[in-house]
C-alpha positions, 0 to 999 in steps of 0.5 A, a space after each residue: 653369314 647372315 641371308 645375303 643376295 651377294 652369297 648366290 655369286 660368292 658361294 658358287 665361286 667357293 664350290 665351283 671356282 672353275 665352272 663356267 659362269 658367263 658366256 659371251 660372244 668368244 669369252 668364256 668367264 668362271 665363276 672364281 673370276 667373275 666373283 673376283 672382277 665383282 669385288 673389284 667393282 666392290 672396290 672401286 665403289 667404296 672409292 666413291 665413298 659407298 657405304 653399306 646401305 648407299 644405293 648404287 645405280 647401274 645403266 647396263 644391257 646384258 653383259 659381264 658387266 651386268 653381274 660384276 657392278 650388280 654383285 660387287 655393289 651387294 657384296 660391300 652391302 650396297 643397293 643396287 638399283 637397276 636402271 632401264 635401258 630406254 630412259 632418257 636422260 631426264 627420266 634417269 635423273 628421276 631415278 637417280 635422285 629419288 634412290 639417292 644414288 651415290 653413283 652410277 655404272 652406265 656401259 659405253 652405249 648408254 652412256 650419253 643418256 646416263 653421264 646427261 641424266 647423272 649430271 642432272 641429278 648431281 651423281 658422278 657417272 662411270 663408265 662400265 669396265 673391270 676396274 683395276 682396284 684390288 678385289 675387297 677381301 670380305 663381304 659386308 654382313 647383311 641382315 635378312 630385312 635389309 634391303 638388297 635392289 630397288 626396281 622402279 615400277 611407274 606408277 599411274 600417277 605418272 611418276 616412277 616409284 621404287 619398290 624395295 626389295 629385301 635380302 630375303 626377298 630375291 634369296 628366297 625368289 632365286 632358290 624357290 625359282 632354281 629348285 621348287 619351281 625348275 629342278 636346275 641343274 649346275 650343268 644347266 645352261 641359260 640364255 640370258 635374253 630377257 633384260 637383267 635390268 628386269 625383275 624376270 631376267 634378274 630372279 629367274 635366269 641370272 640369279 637362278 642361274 648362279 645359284 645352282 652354278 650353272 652357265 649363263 649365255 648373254 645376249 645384249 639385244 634380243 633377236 630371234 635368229 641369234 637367239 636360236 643360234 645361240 642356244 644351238 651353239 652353246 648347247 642352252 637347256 633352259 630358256 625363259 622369255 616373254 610371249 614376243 621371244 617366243 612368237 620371234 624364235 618361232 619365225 626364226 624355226 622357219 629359216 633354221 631347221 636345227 632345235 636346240 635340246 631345252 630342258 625347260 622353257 619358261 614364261 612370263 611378263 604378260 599373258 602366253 596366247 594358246 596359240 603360240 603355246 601350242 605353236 610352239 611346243 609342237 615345234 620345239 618339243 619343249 612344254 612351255 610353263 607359265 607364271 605371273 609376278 611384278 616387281 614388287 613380289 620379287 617377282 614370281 609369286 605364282 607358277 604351272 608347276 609339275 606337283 600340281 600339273 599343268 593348265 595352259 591358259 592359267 599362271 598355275 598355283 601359289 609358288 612355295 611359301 607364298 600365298 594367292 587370293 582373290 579379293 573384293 576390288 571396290 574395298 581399299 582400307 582391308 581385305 575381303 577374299 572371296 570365294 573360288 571362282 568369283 572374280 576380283 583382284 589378285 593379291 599376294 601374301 609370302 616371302 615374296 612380298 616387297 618391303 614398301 615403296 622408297 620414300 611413299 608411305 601412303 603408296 605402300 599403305 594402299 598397295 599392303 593391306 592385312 598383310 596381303 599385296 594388292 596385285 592390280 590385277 583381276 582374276 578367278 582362282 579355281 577349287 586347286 588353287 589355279 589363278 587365270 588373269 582376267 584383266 587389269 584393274 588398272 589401265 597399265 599396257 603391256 607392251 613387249 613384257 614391259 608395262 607401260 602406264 598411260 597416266 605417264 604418256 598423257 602427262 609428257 603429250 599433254 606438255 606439247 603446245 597442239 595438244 588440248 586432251 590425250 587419253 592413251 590406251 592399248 589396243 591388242 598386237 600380236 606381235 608386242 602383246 598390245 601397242 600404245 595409242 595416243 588419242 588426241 583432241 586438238 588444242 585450238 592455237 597451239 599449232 598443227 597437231 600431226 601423227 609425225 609431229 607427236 610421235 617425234 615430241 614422244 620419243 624425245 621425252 619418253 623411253 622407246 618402250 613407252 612412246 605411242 607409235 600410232 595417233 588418233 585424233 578426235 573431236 572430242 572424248 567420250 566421258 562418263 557421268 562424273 566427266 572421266 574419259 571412258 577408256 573402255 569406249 576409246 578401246 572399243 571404237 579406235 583400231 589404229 591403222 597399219 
């Protein structure tokens, strides 16, 4: 069998039959079954005139479904094509029609937004549920630069761009994250918190998880005290978050006493605060190793890794096989690294590179040069090879692990009629990381511009994780020389109340 994403799930079901895949709630799934109940997802696509190579859209949180549709779709040589949970309907149908889904699997509280954004887009919508199609009986072939999931990753020109992801890519990511990175075991038991819909979640808990066969405990919605509650319940060993999991399990520590034995904490998504490191590791006993990637290194490209030591504060060393430089950020038709210590962009070279963005030519060629992948991202690399993330070259917010690109929010904000000019920043939080701010001048006919007023126009026209949830109006921006808005001012002088 050629590299195939689909055989992390089919060879753990031919080895381990009768370990225990998934837990959730009371439902206890094995591996033979959820391997069967993926193939008759397999099935009842190819019911839908699926072929090998036709993408598949799934709208689902953190449940058995999840792992069915997204293996039953590899497993007939399908790509799969997660789709985020806080989309609206309009911002589905984007989705849908540049992937040029064929169908979309959405679960049963999704699927008033998926069944409006499907119908947009002209793609049949189903509603998620083992289908009662008899299971397919072989997997379809697949070549190792065959594509295997497409993550969609907005961009700063305010439209969502589908970076391509191989066969190789995620096999490489899952083993290298299982073995080189973590040292999992089959008798490892994750809770499966982070959203699988995520590239974090996908590669480093479900996709590990099954490639060393062990257990994964599914939680469709994060909450502190339940996931501690899960973890003592179920005996959890092995935890990855992003750094708010952290900062609400440790409130939860307060109200619970009992800890749960974890042999590994991860994390990732955006930068750790020392604090809550420490905080954390002094409570849980457990060391916390943290890492960086996107979505468009499959994602994890670097890692604190026990060879190499750890350093709180840094995101560690290149994993296996890949490579992390730092480069000149001013030059964009090819690479200059520079020395150790100096400050430029991240780039990326290795297995977990993507293969491009889907239907953009021109993105991919600014984002691939000389074989490296331009992160975005500043940092220093010291003479061991550790990378510390200054800063982002762009202004990308991350809220709660999740990115959130400005450009978008002024494009949705500048459609309302009381609006004349928006630049939207991030302002530090210490609970989501950082929080989003809309800052506004007023138009001069087109109405009452209020803080309620745009929070409500942004939530009907933006994904939850996307909306500013606080407002500032001003008489006028402050710009540079060339006329741009200087963000970097706006983040100096706007503190949003409350």
């Amino acid at each position: 069998m050629a590299l195939a994403l689909a055989s992390i799930l089919a060879e753990s079901a031919l080895r381990r039959p009768g370990r225990t895949a998934l837990i959730f709630g009371s439902e206890r799934i094995t591996y033979a079954r959820l391997w069967e109940e993926a193939r008759r997802y397999g099935a009842m696509f190819r019911r839908h005139g699926v072929q090998p190579g036709d993408r598949v859209a799934i709208l689902l949180p953190n449940v058995p479904d999840f792992p069915r549709a997204y293996y039953g779709a590899l497993a007939i040589g399908a790509v799969v094509v997660p789709v985020h949970a806080l989309l609206t309907a309009e911002e589905i149908a984007y989705v849908l029609r540049d992937s040029g889904a064929k169908v979309l699997v959405a679960h049963p509280l999704l699927l008033a937004a998926g069944a409006a954004g499907a119908a947009q887009a002209g793609v049949p919508c189903v509603e998620a549920g083992v289908p009662t199609d008899e299971p397919i009986a072989l997997m379809e072939q697949r070549a190792t630069e065959d594509d295997a999931v497409i993550l969609y990753t907005s961009g700063t020109t305010g439209k969502p761009k589908g970076a391509v992801l191989t066969q190789s890519n995620m096999v490489h990511n899952a083993a290298v994250s299982a073995f080189d990175l973590f040292s999992l075991r089959e008798d490892d038991v994750f809770l499966g918190a982070l959203p699988l819909f995520h590239s974090f979640g996908q590669t480093c808990v479900m996709n590990a998880a099954f490639r060393v066969g062990g257990a994964m405990v599914l939680l469709p919605r994060f909450d502190g005290a339940a996931a501690l509650e899960l973890m003592l319940a179920h005996g959890v060993t092995v935890f990855a978050g992003v750094p708010t999991m952290y900062i609400a399990l440790l409130d939860a520590g307060r109200a619970n006493p009992a800890r749960p034995a974890l042999r590994h904490a991860v994390s990732g998504g955006s930068s750790l605060p020392l604090a809550v490191l420490e905080a954390f590791e002094a409570d849980f006993g457990t060391p916390i190793y943290e890492g960086y990637g996107l979505s468009e290194t499959s994602p994890v490209a670097s890692f604190n890794q026990r060879e190499f030591g750890r350093r709180p504060g840094t995101v560690g060393c290149g994993i296996w096989g890949v490579e992390l430089a730092i480069a000149r950020p001013e030059l964009d038709e090819r690479i200059e690294l520079l020395p150790h210590g100096e400050l430029g962009e991240i780039v990326i070279r290795g297995h977990c590179v993507f293969k491009g963005y889907l239907n953009n030519p021109q993105a991919t060629r600014e984002a691939i040069v000389d074989g490296w992948f331009r992160s975005g991202d500043l940092g220093t690399k010291d003479d061991d090879g550790f990378i510390t993330i200054v800063d982002r070259k762009k202004d990308m917010i991350l809220r709660g692990g999740f990115n959130v690109y400005p450009r978008e929010v002024e494009e949705v904000l500048m459609r309302h009629p009381a609006v004349k000019q928006v630049a939207v920043i991030g302002v530090p939080h210490e609970t989501h990381g950082e929080e989003i701010v809309a800052v506004i001048v007023r138009s001069d006919d087109g109405g009452e511009a209020t803080t309620e007023a745009i929070v409500a126009w942004s939530q009907e026209h933006l994904g939850r994780y996307k909306y500013p949830r606080h407002v500032h109006f001003v008489d006028a921006m402050p710009l540079g020389p060339s006329g741009k808005v200087l963000k970097r001012e706006l983040k100096r002088t706007i503190v949003p109340a409350g």
